[in-house]
C-alpha positions in Angstrom: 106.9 95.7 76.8 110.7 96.2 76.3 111.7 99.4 75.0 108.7 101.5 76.6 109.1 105.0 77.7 107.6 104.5 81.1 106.3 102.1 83.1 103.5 103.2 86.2 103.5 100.7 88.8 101.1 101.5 92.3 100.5 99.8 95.0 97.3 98.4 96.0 98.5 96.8 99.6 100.8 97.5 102.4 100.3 94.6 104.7 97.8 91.8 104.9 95.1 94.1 107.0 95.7 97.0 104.2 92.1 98.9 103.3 90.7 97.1 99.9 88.8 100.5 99.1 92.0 102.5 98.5 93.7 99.9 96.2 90.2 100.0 94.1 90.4 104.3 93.5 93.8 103.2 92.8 93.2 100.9 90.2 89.9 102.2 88.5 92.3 105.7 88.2 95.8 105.2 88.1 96.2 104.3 84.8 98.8 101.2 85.9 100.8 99.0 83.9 101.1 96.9 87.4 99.4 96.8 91.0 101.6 95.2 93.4 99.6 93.7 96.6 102.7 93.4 99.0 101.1 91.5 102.2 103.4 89.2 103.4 105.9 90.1 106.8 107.8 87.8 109.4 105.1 87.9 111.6 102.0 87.0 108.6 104.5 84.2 107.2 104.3 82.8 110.8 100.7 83.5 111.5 100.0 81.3 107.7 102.4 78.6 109.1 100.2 78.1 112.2 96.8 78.1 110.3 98.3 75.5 108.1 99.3 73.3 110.7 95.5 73.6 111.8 94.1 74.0 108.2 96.1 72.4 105.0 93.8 74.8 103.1 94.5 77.7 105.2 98.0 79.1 104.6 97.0 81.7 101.9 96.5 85.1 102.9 93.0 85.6 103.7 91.8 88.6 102.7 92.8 86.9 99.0 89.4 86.5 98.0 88.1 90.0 98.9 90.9 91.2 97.3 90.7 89.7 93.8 86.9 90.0 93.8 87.3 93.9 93.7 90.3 94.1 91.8 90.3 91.3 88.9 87.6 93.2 87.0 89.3 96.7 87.3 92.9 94.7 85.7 90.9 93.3 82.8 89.2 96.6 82.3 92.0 98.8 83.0 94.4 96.7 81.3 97.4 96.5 84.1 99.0 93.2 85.7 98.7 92.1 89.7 101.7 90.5 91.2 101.2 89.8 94.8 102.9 87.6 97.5 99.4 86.9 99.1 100.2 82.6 98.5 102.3 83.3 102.3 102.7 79.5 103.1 100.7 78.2 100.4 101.3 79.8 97.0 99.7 76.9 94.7 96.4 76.9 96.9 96.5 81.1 96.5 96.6 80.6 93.0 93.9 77.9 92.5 92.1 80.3 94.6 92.7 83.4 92.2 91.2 80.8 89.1 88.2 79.8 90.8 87.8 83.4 91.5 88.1 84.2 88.0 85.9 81.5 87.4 83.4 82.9 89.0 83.4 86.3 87.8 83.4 84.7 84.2 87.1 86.2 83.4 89.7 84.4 81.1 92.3 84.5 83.4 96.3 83.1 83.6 97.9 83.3 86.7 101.5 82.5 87.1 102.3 80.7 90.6 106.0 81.7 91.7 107.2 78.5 94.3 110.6 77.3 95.4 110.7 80.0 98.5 109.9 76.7 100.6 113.7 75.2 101.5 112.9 73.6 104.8 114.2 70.5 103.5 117.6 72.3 102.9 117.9 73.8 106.1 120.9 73.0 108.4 119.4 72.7 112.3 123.5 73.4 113.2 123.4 76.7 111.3 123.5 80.4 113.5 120.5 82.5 113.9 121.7 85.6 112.5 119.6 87.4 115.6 120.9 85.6 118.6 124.3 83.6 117.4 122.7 80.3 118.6 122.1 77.2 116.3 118.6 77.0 114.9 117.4 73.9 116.1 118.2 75.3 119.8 114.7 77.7 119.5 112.4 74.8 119.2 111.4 72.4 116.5 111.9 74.0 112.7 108.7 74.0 111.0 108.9 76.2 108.4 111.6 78.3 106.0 111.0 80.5 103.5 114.4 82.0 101.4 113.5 85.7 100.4 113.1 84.8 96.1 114.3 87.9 94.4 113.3 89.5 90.8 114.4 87.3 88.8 111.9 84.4 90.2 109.2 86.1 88.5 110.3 87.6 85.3 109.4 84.6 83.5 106.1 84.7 84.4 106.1 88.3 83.4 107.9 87.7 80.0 104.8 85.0 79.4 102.2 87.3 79.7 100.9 85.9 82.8 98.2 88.6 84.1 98.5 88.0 87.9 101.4 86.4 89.7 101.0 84.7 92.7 104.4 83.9 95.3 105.1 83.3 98.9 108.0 84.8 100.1 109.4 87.1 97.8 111.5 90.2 99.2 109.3 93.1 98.7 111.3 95.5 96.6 111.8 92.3 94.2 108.1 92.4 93.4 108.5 96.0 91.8 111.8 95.2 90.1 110.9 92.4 88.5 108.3 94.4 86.1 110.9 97.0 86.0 113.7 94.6 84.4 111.4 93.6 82.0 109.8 96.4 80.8 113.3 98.3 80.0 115.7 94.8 79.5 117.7 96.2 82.3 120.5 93.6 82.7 120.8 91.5 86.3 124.4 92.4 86.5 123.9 96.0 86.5 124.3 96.8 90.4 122.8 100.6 89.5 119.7 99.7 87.9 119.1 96.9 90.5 119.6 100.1 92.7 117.3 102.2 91.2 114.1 99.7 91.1 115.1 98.5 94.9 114.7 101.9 95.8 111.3 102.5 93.9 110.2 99.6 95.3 111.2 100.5 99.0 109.2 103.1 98.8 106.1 102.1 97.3 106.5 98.6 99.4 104.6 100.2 102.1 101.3 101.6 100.4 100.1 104.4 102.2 103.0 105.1 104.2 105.2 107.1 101.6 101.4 109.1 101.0 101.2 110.2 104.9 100.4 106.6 106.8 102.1 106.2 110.1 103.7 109.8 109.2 100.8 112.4 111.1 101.6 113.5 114.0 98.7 116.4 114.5 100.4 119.6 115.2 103.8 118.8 114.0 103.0 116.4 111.0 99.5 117.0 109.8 98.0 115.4 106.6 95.2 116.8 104.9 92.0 114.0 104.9 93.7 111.1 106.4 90.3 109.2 106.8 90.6 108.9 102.8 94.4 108.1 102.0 95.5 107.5 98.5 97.7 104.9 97.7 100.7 105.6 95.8 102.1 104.9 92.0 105.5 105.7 90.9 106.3 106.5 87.0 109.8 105.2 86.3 111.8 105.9 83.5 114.4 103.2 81.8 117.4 104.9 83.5 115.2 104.4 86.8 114.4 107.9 87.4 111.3 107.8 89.1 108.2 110.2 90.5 105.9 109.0 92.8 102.3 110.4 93.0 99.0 109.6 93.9 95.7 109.9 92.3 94.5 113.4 92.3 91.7 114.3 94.7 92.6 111.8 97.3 93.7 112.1 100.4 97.4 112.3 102.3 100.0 113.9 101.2 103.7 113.0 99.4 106.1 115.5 100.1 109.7 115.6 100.4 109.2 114.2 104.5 106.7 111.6 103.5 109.6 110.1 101.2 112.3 110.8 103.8 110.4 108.9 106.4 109.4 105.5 103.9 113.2 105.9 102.5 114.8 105.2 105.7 111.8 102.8 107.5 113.7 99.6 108.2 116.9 100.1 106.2 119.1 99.1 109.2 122.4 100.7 106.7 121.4 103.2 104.2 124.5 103.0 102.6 124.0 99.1 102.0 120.8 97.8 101.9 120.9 94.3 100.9 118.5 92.6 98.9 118.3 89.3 96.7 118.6 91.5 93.7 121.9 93.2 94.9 123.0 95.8 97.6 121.9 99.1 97.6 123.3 102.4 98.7 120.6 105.4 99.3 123.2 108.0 101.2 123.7 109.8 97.6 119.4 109.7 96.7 118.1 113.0 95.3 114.4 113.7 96.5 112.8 116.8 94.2 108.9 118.3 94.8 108.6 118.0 91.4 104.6 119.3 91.8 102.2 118.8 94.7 102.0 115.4 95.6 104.6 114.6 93.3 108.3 113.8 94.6 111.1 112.8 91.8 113.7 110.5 93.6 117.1 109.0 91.8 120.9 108.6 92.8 120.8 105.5 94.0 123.5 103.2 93.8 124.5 99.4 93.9 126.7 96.6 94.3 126.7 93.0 92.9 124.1 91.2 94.7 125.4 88.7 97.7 126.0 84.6 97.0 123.6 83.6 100.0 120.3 84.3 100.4 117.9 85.0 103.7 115.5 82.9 104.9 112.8 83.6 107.4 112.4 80.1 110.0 109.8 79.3 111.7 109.7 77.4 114.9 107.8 76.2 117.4 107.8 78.3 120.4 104.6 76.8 122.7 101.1 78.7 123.4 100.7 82.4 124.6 98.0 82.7 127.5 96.7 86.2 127.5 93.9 87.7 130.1 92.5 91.4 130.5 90.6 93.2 132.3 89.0 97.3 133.2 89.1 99.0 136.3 87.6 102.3 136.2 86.9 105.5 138.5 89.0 106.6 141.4 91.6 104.4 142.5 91.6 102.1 139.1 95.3 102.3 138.7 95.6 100.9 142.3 92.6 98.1 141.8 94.5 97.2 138.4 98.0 97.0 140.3 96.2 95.0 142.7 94.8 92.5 140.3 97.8 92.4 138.9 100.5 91.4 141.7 97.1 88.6 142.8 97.4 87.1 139.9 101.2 87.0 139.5 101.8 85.8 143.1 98.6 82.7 142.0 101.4 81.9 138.7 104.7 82.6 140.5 106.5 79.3 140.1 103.9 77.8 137.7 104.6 80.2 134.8 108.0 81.5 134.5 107.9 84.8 131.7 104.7 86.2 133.3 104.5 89.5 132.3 102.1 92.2 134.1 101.0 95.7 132.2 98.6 98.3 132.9 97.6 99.4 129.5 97.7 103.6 129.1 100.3 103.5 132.2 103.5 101.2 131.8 102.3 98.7 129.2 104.6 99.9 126.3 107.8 101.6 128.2 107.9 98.8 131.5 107.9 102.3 133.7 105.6 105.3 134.4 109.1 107.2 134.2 107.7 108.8 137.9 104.6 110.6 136.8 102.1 110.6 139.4 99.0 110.2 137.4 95.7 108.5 138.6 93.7 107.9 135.2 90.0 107.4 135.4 90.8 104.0 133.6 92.9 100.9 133.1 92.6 98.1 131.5 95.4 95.3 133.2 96.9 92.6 131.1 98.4 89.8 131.7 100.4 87.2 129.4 102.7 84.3 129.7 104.2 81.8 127.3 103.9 78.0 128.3 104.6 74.6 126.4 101.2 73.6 126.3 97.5 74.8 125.9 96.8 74.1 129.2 99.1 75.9 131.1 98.9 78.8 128.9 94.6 79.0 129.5 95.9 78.9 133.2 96.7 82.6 132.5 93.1 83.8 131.4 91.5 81.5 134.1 93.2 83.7 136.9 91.9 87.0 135.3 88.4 85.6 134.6 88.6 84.8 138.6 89.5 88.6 139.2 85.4 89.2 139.0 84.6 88.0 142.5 88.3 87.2 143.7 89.9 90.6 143.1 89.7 94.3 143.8 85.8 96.0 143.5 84.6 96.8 139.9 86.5 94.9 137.4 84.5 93.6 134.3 85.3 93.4 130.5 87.8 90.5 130.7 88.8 89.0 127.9 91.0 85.7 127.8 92.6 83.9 124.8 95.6 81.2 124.1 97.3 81.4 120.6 99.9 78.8 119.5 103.3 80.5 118.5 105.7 80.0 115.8 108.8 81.7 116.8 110.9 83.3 113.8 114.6 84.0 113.2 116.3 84.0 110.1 119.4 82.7 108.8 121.4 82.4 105.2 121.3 79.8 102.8 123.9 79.7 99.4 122.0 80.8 96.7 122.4 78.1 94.4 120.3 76.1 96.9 117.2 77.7 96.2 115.6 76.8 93.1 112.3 79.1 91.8 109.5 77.1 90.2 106.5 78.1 88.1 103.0 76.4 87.9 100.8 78.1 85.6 97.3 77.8 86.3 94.3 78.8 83.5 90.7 79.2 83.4 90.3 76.5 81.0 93.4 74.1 81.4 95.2 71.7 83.7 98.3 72.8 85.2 101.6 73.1 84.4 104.7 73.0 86.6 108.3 73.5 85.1 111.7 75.2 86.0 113.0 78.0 84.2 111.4 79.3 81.3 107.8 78.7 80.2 106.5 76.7 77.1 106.3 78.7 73.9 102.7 77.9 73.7 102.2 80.4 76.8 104.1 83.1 75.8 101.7 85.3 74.3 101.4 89.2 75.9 97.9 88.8 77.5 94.7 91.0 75.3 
């Protein structure tokens, strides 16, 4: 596809709970070269490693299967690509999953499985935590580590033909780039270019955010037909001038503030936002309401990418005992507060982290900042973390109790205990991370090599 006027690239998913309904309007009317599915974060990286530990076959994202069944027909029919990072701890599995999926739906399929994220076994336990200075092995037993795999990981899949890539943990602009450097030969080394797709990525990385998600705030904010949000596609040009839009008749909204709000979400230095494809500055970005639900964005600039690459570790951090429950008509904040300092004084000395909240008082601030309310309602939580299962259940026993050992008219409890897996990051040299591919068919055995595919495969797919 080198040499093409414009490439359209949309995005079908946001994070691993994103709606499968939008993605489908998206696809069936976009008119994509490429849907990106971007549902991987910290916290869904550590949620796969813990359902692998439970379940070898579990550490694929698991909405996969929904996802492909309503999207594979709309790529072969529609004639655009799927790159996801949906394989989360277990990219191979993810893509034997996408082929038997395929299978199934009686498509000729070849999907292109990006591994090598996976450097556990490279990790030093001695190296900092970049978030609390401490060696890594001093948070609890290492279990996982995932390097963020940038762009270049994946363009030979794309220069293959393969029709949907599958990776684990890919930085999320990367997955936009890569299509990007291909389709216009931009060249690795130039820091501008890397720039310019990092920043289309950023803002499509999100879904519906840059179309009016987790941007409505009624009465200072509003977005027209929220209930029916479209998700967003960006035409970019091969000096990585870009427009994002939506399809036409949906709902949300992708105005100048929409863009504003995705271009700074979680961009700790606009002026150097580093990724594994290089470091890029968005203080000089020009936004332009090019047409109604249309915003033009370039100006971004770069720098060389870094030698060392991030990596996302996962540790062991014990069990999470959790127990609710409602208190309701007059007096329920001072039942709940009851409850609460019954079951604390029961734990004190047993449980050391306890942590008390009446939900829709103090729960997300610690404080009630002095506001003498009496709500009609509370719901009281408590939580604790403890090194085994059994002291952590110790949590939701107490609550359960609550019914005939607490104040009058609790009900509605609800306990749980949830193994943890901890996660800081840290930085690894980049030539210590090496990408794989394993190329998976309808109709033949796989194939696992480094660097760049066999001829045989690298036909543009019909």
């Amino acid at each position: 596809m080198a040499g093409t006027s414009r490439l359209r690239i949309g995005c079908g998913a946001g994070f691993q709970g994103d709606r499968i309904d939008a993605a489908v309007v998206l696809a069936d009317h976009g008119e994509l070269d490429w849907m990106v599915l971007e549902c991987l974060a910290e916290r869904t990286i550590a949620a796969a490693q813990v359902r692998r530990r439970a379940d070898p076959s579990g550490g694929y994202d698991p909405l996969l299967r929904a996802r492909m069944l309503a999207l594979l027909p709309l790529a072969r029919r529609r004639g655009f690509r799927i790159v996801t990072n949906m394989g989360a701890a277990d990219p191979l599995g993810a893509g034997h999953a996408v082929i038997a999926i395929a299978r199934e739906l009686g498509l000729a399929l070849r999907v292109a499985v990006v591994s090598g994220d996976d450097v556990l076994d490279r990790i030093d336990p001695d190296a900092r935590a970049l978030e609390t200075g401490r060696p890594l092995a001093e948070h609890g037993p290492l279990v996982s580590a995932n390097a963020y795999l940038g762009a270049d990981a994946l363009l030979p899949a794309i220069a293959a033909g393969a029709e949907v890539i599958v990776t684990g943990r890919v930085a999320d602009p990367s997955l936009f780039v890569a299509p990007l450097m291909h389709a216009f030969d931009w060249n690795p080394d130039d820091a501008d270019r890397m720039a310019a797709g990092t920043l289309v990525g950023h803002l499509l990385e999100c879904a519906g955010q840059v179309s009016g998600g987790y941007f409505a705030d009624p009465g200072f904010k509003d977005v027209p037909d929220l209930a029916w949000l479209g998700f967003p596609y960006c035409d970019v040009a091969p000096d990585g001038g870009a427009v994002i839009g939506k399809v036409e008749g949906t709902g949300g909204a992708i105005t100048l503030r929409t863009v504003r709000e995705q271009l700074l979400y979680e961009v700790t230095d606009p002026a150097a936002y580093v990724t594994p494809d290089g470091v890029a500055d968005f203080t000089g970005v020009d936004l332009v309401q090019a047409a109604p639900d249309r915003v033009a964005v370039s100006g971004a600039r770069g720098a060389r990418r870094t030698d060392t690459l991030k990596v996302s570790v996962g540790h062991l951090a014990g069990f999470l005992g959790e127990g609710e429950i409602s208190y309701a008509g007059p007096g329920a904040r001072a039942r709940a507060a009851l409850a609460g300092a019954i079951v604390r004084e029961r734990l004190a000395g047993e449980l050391a982290d306890l942590r008390v909240d009446l939900m829709g008082v103090d729960s997300i601030h610690g404080t009630d900042f002095g506001l003498a309310t009496d709500p009609h309602e509370v719901r009281l939580r408590v939580a604790a973390t403890a090194p085994s299962r059994e002291q952590a259940a110790r949590v939701g026993m107490e609550v359960d109790a609550l019914y005939t050992n607490g104040p009058a008219g609790g009900g509605g409890v609800r306990r749980q205990v949830t193994e943890r897996i901890g996660i800081v990051s840290t930085l690894l040299a980049r030539d210590r991370v090496h990408p794989s591919l394993t190329w998976l068919t309808t109709g033949a055995t796989d194939a696992t090599f480094d660097g760049e595919p066999p001829r045989a495969s690298r036909a543009a797919p019909q």
